[in-house]
N, C-alpha and C positions, 0 to 999 in steps of 0.2 A: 773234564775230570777235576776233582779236588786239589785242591792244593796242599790237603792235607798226604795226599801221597806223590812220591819225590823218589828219586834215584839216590843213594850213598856212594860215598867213595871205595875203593879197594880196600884201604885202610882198615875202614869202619866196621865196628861189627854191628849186626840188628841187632843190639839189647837196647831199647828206648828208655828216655830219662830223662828229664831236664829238671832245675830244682823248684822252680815253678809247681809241682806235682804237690809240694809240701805243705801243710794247712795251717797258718800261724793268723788266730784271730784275737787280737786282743787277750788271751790269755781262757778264752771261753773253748778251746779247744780240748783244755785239758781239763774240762765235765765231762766229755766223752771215754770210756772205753778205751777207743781206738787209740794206738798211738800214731799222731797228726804228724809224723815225721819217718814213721816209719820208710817208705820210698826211699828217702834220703839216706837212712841210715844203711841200708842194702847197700847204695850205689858206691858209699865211703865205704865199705866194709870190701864189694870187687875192686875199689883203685888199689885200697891197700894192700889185700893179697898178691896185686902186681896179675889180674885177669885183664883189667881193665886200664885206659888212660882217660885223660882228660878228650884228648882229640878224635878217641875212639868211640866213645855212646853217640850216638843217634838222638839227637833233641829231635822232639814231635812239633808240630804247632798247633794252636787250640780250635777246637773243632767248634766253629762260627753257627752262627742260626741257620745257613743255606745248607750246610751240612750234617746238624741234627735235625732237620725237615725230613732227610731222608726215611728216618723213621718214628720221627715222635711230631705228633701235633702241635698246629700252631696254638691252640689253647691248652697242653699241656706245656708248653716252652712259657707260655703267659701263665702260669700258675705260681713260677718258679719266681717271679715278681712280687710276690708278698710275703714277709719272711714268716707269718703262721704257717704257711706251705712249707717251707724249706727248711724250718725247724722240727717238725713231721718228721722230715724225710732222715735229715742230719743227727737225730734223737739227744740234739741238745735242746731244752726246754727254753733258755735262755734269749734265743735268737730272735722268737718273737716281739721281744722289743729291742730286736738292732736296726736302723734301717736297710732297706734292702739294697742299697748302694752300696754297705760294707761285707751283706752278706755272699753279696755277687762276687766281689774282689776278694774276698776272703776266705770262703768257702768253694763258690761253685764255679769260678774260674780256672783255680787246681783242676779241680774234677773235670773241667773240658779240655785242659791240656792233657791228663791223664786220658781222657777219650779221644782224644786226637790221636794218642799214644798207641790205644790200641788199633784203632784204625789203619795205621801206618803199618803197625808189625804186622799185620794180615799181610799188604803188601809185600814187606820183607820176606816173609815166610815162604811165599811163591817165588821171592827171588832167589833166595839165598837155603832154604831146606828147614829153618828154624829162626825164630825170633821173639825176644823175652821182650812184654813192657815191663817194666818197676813198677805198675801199679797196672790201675784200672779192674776188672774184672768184676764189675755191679750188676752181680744178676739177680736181684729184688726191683730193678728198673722194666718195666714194658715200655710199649710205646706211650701208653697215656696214664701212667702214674709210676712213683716214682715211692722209695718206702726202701729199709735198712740200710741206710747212707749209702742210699746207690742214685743218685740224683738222674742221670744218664743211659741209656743202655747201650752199654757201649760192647755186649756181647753179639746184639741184634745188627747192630752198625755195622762193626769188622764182618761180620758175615755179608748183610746186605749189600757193603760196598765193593767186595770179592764177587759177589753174585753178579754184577755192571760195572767189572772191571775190563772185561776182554779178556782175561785170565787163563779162560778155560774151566775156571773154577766152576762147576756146576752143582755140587752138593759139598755137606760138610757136617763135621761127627762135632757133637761138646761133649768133654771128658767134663763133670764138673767133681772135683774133689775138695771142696768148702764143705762144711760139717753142715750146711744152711741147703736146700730145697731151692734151685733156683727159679722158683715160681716166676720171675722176670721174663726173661725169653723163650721161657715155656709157653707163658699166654703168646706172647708174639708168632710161634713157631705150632703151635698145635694145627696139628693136622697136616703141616709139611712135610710130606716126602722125601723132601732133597735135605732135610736137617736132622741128622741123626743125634739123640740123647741119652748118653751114660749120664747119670746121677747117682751119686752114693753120697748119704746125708743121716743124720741122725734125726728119726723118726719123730726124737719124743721133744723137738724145741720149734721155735717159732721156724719158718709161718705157718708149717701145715695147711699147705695150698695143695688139697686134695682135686679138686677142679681139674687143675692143671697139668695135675696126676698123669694125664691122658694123653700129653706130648713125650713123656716119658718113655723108649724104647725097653729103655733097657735099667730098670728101677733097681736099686739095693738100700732096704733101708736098714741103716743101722739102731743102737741103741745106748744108752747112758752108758760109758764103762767100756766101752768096746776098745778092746787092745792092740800091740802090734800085730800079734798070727793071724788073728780072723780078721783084721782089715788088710792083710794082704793075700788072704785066699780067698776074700769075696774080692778084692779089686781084681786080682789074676782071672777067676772064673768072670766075672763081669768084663772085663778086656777081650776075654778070647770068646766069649760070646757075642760081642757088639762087632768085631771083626769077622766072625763066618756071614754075621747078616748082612754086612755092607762096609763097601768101601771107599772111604772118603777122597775129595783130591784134597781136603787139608781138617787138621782138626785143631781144634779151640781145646787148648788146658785150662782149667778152671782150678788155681790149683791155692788153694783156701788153706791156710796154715791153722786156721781156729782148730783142727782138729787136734793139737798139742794138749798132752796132759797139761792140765792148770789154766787151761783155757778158761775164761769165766759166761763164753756164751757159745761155746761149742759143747763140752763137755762130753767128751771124746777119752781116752787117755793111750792116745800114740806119742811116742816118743821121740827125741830131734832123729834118731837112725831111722825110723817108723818113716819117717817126712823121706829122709833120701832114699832110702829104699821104693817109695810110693814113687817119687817124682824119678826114678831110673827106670821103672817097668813102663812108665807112660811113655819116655825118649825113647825107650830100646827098641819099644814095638816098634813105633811112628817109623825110625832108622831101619829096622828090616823090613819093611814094608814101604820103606821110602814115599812116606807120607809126611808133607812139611806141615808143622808142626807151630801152634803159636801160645805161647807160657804167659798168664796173666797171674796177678798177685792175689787177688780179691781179699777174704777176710786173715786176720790172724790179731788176736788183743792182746799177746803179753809181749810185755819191754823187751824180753830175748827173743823176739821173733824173726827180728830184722836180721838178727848174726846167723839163725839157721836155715834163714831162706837163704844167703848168701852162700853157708857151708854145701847148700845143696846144689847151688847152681855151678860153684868150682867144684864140685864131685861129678856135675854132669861134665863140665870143662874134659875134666884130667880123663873119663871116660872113652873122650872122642866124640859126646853127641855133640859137641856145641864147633863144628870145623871152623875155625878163620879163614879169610882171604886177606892175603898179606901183602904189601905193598910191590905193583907191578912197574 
């Protein structure tokens, strides 16, 4: 078994984190969109409301080349070696003339502790009934290419590694709620039976990876403009319809904040309640159906994004989805 997955203390709760996650390159980080800190700023925003402690997150370790084998090729792993490849992926222009010894440390070694990350909370999640990473969630990644700063597929991973855990784990649902198509583990997972797929995404922006369409159980496509009501009466009807057809023994939230009005590459316009509202029908169900449940970050590009993930994870707290186990 990997060493990526580990027992925690009583203490501990499964929300994964370490600062390592964080993307600080030379200052070239901040050409991108994304904000390179965002993880970070979550994890400071639960110490402070006093959710979280310091001796309480779960640090991951960084998922090694013997354990992205598991699903991505050894000449996809050798791609990631030349920084024209990895500036592709990372949609900074720039990077092509960094060496790739800075952009390894710099870039896409975050992103394999972040995939370490999720890896682990899969585990978690069968232990404990739920588990948040602070990042990860790159579903633009397959096994053999790699595209919208998703270096990794670390959706395909935590699944696979569940699947040859001894778990029991035998199938498994993805909610994905990123405003983005996650053509990534679609291509991986088409035709799979045991992997069941909610997508709700807006229609009219990249990638429109119609192909891949086909892994798709259970499709909802959206559109520019779409509000709080009708994205939460297609998620409810897309919930309670992905549940009569099957039932998971765990599901993957995919739970993509780009859909915030003023988002500049979702262009959505849900509102921060819109977010907690969406992210409490996802735990509610999981909890009545006592189905563990594992929370990844994936997209979200504006600088308040980090505060409303955070408001929405203590709103699931104060709810009672998120139980502790407290010191025995």
């Amino acid at each position: 078994m990997s060493s990526l997955y580990f027992d925690i203390l009583p203490r501990q709760l499964p929300i994964v984190y370490r600062k390592e996650y964080n993307v600080k390159f030379m200052g070239l980080e901040k050409l991108h969109v994304f904000d390179s800190s965002k993880w970070g700023h979550i994890y400071e925003y639960l110490v402070e409301a006093g959710m979280l402690t310091k001796d309480m997150v779960t640090k991951p370790l960084e998922a090694d080349e013997d354990d992205l084998l598991v699903v991505h090729s050894r000449k996809y792993l050798n791609t990631l070696k030349w920084s024209v490849n990895v500036a592709r992926i990372a949609e900074v222009a720039p990077l092509v003339f960094v060496p790739n010894y800075f952009v390894q440390t710099g870039y896409l070694k975050p992103m394999r502790f972040q995939t370490g990350g999720s890896i682990l909370a899969g585990k978690l999640a069968i232990d404990r009934g739920w588990a948040i990473n602070i990042g990860g969630g790159f579903h633009h990644c397959s096994a053999n290419k790699g595209a919208g700063f998703c270096p990794y597929a670390d959706i395909t991973l935590l699944i696979k590694f569940l699947f040859h855990s001894g778990k029991g784990v035998r199938n498994a649902m993805i909610v994905d709620l990123d405003a983005h198509q996650g053509n990534g583990y679609e291509l991986d997972f088409l035709g799979d039976e045991n992997v069941y797929i909610l997508d709700m995404y807006n229609a009219d922006i990249y990638p429109r990876a119609h192909k891949v369409k086909r892994a798709i159980r259970c499709k909802i496509e959206l559109h520019c403009g779409t509000d709080d009501d009708l994205y939460i009466a297609k998620l409810q009807c897309g919930l309670s319809r992905a549940f009569s057809e099957f039932h998971p023994d765990v599901l993957i939230y995919n739970a993509g904040t780009d859909i915030l009005a003023g988002d500049p590459l979702g262009l959505l316009r849900i509102s921060d309640i819109g977010i907690m509202r969406r992210d409490e029908l996802v735990f509610r169900i999981c909890k009545e159906k006592k189905i563990p449940i594992v929370m990844l970050m994936s997209g979200g590009y504006l600088k308040r994004t980090a505060r409303i993930i955070a408001n929405s994870i203590l709103n699931l707290d104060s709810l009672g989805y998120l139980p502790k186990f407290h010191n025995s």
